[in-house]
C-alpha positions as CSV (number, residue, x, y, z in Angstrom):
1,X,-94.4,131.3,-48.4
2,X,-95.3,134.9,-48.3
3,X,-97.4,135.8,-51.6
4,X,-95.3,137.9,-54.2
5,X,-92.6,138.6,-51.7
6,X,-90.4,136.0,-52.0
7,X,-86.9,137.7,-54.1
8,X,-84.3,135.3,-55.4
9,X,-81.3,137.5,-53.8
10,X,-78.6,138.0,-56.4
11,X,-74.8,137.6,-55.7
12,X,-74.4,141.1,-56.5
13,X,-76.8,142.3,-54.1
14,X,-74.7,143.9,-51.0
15,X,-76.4,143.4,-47.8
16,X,-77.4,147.7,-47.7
17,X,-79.2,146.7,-50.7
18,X,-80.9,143.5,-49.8
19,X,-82.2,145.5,-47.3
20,X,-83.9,148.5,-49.5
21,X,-85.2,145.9,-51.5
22,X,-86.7,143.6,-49.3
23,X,-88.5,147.2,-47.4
24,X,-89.7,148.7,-50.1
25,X,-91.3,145.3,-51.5
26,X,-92.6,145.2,-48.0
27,X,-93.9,148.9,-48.2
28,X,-95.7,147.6,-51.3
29,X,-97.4,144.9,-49.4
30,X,-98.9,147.5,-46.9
31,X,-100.3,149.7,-49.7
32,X,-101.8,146.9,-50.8
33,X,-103.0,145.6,-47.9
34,X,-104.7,149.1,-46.6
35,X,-106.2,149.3,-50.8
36,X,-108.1,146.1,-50.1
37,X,-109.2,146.3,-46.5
38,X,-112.6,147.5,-45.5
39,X,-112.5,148.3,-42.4
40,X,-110.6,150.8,-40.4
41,X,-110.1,154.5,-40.3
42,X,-110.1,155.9,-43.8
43,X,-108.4,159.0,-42.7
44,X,-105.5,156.8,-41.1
45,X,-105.5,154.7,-44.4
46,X,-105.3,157.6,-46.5
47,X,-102.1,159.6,-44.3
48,X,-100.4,156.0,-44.0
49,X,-100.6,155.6,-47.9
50,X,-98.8,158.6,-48.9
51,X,-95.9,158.7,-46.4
52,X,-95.4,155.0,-47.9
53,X,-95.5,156.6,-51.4
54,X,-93.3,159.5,-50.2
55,X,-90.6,157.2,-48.6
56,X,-90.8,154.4,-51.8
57,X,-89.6,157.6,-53.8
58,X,-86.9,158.5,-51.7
59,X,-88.9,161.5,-49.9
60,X,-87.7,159.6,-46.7
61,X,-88.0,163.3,-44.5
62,X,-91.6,164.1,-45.9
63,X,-92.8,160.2,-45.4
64,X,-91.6,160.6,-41.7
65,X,-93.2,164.0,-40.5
66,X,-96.2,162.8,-42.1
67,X,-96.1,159.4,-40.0
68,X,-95.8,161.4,-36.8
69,X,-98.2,164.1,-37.1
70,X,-101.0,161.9,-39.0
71,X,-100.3,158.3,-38.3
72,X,-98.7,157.3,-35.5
73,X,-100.0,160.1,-33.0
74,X,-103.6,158.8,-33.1
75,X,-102.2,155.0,-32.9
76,X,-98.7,154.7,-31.8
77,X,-99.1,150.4,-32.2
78,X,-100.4,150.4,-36.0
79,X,-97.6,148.1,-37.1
80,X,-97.6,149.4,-40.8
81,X,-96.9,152.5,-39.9
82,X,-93.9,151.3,-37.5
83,X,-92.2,149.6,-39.9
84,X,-92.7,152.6,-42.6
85,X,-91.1,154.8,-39.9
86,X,-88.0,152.4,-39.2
87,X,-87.2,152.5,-42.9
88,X,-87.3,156.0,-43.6
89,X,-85.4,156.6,-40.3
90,X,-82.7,154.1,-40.9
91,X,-82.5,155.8,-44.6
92,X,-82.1,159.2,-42.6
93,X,-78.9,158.1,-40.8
94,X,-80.8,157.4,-37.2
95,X,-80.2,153.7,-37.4
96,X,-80.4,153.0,-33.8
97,X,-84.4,154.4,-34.1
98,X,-84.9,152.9,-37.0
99,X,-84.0,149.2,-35.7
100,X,-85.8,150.1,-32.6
101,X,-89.1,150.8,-34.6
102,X,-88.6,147.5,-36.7
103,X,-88.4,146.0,-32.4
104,X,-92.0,147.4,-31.9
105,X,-92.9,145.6,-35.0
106,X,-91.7,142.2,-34.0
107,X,-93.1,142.6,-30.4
108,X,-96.1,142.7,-31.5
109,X,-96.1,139.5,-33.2
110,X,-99.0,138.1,-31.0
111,X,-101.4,140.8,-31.7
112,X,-101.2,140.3,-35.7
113,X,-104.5,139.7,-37.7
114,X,-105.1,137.2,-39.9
115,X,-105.0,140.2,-42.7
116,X,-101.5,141.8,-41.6
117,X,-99.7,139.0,-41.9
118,X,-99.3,139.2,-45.6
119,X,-97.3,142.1,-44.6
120,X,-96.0,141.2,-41.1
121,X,-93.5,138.5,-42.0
122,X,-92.2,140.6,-44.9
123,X,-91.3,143.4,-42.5
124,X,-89.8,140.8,-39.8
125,X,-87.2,139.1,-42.9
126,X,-86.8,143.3,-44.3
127,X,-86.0,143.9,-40.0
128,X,-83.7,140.9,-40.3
129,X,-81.7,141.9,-43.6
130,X,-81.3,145.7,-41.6
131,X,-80.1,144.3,-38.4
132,X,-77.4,142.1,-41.0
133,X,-76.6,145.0,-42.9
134,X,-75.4,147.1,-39.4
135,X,-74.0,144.1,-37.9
136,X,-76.9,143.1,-35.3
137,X,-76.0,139.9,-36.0
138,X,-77.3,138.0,-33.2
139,X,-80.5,139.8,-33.4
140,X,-80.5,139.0,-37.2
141,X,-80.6,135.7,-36.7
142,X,-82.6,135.4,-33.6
143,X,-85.3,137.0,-35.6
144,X,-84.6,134.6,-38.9
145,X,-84.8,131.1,-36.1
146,X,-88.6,133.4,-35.4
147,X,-89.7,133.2,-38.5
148,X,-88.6,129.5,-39.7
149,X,-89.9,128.3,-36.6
150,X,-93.7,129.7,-37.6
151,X,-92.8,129.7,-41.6
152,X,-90.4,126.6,-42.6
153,X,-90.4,127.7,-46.3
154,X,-89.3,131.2,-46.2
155,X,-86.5,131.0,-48.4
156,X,-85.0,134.9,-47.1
157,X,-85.1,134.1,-43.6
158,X,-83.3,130.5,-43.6
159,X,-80.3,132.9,-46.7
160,X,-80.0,135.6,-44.4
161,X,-79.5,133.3,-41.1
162,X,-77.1,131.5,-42.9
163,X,-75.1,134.9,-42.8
164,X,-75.7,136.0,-39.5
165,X,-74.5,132.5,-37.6
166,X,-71.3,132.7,-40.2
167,X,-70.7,135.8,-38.5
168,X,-71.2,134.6,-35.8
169,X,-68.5,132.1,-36.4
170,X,-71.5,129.4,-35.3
171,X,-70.0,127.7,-38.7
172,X,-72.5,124.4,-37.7
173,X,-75.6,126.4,-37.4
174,X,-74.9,128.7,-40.9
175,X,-74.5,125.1,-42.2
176,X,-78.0,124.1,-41.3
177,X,-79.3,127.1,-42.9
178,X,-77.9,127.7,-46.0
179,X,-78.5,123.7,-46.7
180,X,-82.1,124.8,-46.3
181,X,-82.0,127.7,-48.1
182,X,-80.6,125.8,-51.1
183,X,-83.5,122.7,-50.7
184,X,-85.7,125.9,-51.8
185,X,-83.7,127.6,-54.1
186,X,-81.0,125.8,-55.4
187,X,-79.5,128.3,-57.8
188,X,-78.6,130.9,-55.1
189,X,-74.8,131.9,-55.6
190,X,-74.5,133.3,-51.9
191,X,-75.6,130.1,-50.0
192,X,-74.1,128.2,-52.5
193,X,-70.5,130.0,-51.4
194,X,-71.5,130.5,-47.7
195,X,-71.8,126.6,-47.7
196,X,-68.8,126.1,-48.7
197,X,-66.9,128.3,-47.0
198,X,-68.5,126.9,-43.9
199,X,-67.6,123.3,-44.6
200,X,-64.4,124.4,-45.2
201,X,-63.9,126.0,-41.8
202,X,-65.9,123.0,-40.1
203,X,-63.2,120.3,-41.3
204,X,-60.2,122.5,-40.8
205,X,-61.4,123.1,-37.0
206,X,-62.2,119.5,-36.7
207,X,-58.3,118.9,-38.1
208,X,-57.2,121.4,-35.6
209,X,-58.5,119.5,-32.5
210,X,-57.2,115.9,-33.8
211,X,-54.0,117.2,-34.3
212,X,-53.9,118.9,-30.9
213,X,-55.0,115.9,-29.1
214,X,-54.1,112.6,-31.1
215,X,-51.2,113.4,-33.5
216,X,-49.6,115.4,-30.7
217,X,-49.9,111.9,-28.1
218,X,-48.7,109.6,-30.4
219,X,-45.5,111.1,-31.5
220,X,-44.5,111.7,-27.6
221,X,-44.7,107.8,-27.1
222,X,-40.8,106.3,-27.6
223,X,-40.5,104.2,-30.1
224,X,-41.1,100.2,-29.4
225,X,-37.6,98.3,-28.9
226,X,-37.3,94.4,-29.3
227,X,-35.6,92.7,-26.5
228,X,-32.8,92.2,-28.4
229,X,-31.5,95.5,-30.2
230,X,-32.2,96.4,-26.8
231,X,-29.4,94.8,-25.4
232,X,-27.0,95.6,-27.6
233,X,-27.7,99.1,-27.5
234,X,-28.0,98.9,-24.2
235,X,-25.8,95.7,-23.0
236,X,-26.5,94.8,-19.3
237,X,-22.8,94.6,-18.9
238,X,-20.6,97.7,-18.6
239,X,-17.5,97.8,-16.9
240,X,-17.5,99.9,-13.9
241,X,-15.1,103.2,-14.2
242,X,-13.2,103.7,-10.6
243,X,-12.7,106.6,-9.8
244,X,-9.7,107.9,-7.8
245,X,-10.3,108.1,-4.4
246,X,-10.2,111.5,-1.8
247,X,-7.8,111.5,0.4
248,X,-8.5,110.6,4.4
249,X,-9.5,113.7,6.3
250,X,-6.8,115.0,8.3
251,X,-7.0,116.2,11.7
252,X,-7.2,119.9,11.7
253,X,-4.6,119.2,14.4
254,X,-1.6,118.1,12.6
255,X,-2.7,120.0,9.4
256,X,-1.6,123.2,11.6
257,X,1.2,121.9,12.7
258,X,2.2,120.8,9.0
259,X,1.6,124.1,7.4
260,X,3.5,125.7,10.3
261,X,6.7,123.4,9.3
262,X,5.9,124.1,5.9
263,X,6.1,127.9,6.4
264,X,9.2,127.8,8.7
265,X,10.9,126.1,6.0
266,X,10.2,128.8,3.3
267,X,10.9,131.5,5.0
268,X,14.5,129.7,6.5
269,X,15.1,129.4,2.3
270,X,13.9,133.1,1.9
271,X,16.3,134.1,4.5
272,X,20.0,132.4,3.9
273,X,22.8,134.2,2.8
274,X,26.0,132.9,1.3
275,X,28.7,132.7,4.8
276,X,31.0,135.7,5.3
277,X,34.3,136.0,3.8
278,X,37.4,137.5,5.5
279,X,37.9,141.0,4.6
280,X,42.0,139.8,4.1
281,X,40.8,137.0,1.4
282,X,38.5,139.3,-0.1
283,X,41.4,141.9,-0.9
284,X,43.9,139.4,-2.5
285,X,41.0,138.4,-4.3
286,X,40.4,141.6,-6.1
287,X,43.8,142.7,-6.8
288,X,44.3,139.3,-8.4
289,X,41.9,139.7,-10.6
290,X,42.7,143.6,-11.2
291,X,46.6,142.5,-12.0
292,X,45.3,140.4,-14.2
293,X,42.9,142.6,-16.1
294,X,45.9,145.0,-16.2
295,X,48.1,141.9,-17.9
């Protein structure tokens, strides 16, 4: 565990300032590191010093001219320097620079001396808080899986991988971390919740998928029937219901030769007329009736 570095995050903490903190204690690491080293360039030392001082007081402009034109122009790998300028880059607005420095830092993991890793690890976990804070997470917690892998007890790196995988929605993975995180500090309020929250999700997905593939099965199966409600819902035995038959086809011969008859016939009815009466008849007819009208 890194040597007054470790910060028991509180719940109030937002992620921006987990971030500061974790820099600026790291920036504090670096001045103390370059105070108690004796070898080196002294001029190097003395230029790198007071853009840390400059940036730790919120002179973040000032701390990074003075990195480029003393520091990092006459050694453009001095890792101190690297991570000074990411900080007071991301705290300029030029995040994307910033995290790229914080990159440099971390690739040159295999060229750390035994000395700069009292501040090494402490920049990769302030790196891993940044990339958390501008939602890098995948490089968050790439960087956080880094560090456990070569330090098992840094408490910050196993807390802040918790919250990367859990945004990540790798629920089973921010488990394993933040149970970690709390086997070294037990009292921390946002693994504690993260936990939980995970669990949480973890059974309801694994409620999800039985109930998609088990519940779902089993109430598509018909219900089981004894042989005997069987049969007398369903009796073996049900009179047949004939029904009326078609009529034989007719020939299309004589069905012309019917509807020809057929149409004959109407129009013979269509056609008669009541028989002629005699003119003479028809005369004594009327005046019969008129004499008697008249009567």
């Amino acid at each position: 565990m890194l040597d007054n570095h470790q910060i028991n995050i509180s719940d109030i903490l937002s992620p921006s300032q987990l971030f500061v903190k974790l820099a600026n204690s790291t920036l504090g690491l670096i001045k103390q590191y370059i105070s108690e080293r004796f070898q080196g360039s002294i001029y190097l030392d003395q230029r790198l010093s007071e853009a840390i001082i400059y940036i730790q007081t919120g002179q973040y402009k000032e701390g990074r001219d003075l990195l480029i034109s003393r520091v990092l122009k006459f050694d453009k790998d001095n890792m101190a320097a690297l991570f000074a300028m990411g900080f007071a880059l991301v705290k300029l607005g030029e995040v994307e620079r910033g995290l790229e420095h914080f990159e440099k830092v971390f690739q040159n993991s295999s060229a750390v001396e035994e000395g700069e890793q009292t501040y090494f690890y402490a920049a990769l976990i302030a790196y891993a808080a940044g990339s958390l804070e501008y939602q890098k997470y995948l490089r968050a917690a790439e960087i956080c899986k880094y560090i456990n892998r070569i330090r098992p007890d840094e408490f910050e790196a196993w807390a802040i991988g918790g919250e990367a995988f859990k945004a990540l929605n790798q629920y089973e993975n921010a488990n394993i971390f933040y149970q970690k995180a709390l086997q070294l500090n037990p009292r921390h309020k946002i693994s504690q919740q993260g936990l939980k929250e995970c669990q949480l999700l973890l059974t309801a997905s694994t409620e999800k998928q039985s109930f998609n593939y088990t519940k779902v099965r089993k109430a598509q199966e018909p219900p089981k029937v004894s042989k005997g409600t069987r049969e007398r819902i369903y009796p073996s035995e049900i009179p047949k219901i004939r029904l009326p038959r078609k009529p034989p086809p007719v020939d299309p011969k004589y069905r012309q030769e019917y509807v020809g008859i057929q149409v004959a016939e109407n129009n013979q009815k269509q056609s008669r007329k009541p028989p002629p009466v005699d003119p003479k008849y028809r005369q004594e007819y009327v005046g019969i009736q008129v004499i008697e009208n008249n009567q």
